[in-house]
N, C-alpha and C positions, 0 to 999 in steps of 0.2 A: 809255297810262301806261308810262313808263320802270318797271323791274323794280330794283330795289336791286342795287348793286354786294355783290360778294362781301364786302368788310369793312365795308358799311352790314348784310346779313345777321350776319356773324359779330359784328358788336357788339349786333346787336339779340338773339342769342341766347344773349351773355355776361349782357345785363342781366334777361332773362329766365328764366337760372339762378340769379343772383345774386337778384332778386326770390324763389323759388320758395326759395332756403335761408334769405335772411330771413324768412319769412313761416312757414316750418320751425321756425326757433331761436325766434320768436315763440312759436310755441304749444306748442313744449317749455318754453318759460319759463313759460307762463300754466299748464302742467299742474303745474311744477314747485310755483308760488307755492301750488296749490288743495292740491297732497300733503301738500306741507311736506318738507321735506331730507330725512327717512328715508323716506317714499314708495315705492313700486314704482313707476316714470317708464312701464317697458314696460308694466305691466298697464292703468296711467292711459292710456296711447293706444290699449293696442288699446279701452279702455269706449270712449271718447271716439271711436273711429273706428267701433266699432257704432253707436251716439249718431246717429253724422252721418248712417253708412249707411241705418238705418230712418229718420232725418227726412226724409230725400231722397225714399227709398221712398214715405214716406208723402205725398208732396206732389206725388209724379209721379203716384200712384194718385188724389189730391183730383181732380187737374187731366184726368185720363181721366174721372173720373166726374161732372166737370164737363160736359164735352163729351159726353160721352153722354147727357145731363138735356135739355143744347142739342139735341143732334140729334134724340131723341126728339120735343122740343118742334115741331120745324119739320117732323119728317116725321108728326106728330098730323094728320088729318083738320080742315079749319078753320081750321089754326093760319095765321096772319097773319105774314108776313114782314118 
């Protein structure tokens, strides 16, 4: 596999900033519409970015204790593979 020339990289990584501000100004808009105009925009992200932090948390912890239920299962005496 040929490597990307230097301005196949630097356009892949203009559009990749430019994705990552739209997708920014997106969910400042979406805080903005839930506040309403006189809102606090900074206190609405930082809730909104706890919000995300604990669902993440909590979905990384589901998927650990997933796997520990599994591995339990197959190192049981018995247990059928």
């Amino acid at each position: 596999m040929i490597p990307p020339s230097k301005f196949e990289v630097r356009r892949r990584m203009e559009e990749w900033a430019q994705a990552m501000e739209l997708s920014n100004a997106m969910l400042m808009a979406g805080l903005r519409r839930k506040i309403g105009p006189d809102g606090d925009l900074h206190a609405a992200y930082r809730e909104w970015s706890q919000d995300n932090h604990d669902r993440k948390w909590a979905e990384i912890e589901e998927v650990q204790e997933r796997r520990r239920r599994n591995m339990e299962q197959t190192l049981r005496p018995g247990a059928t593979t």
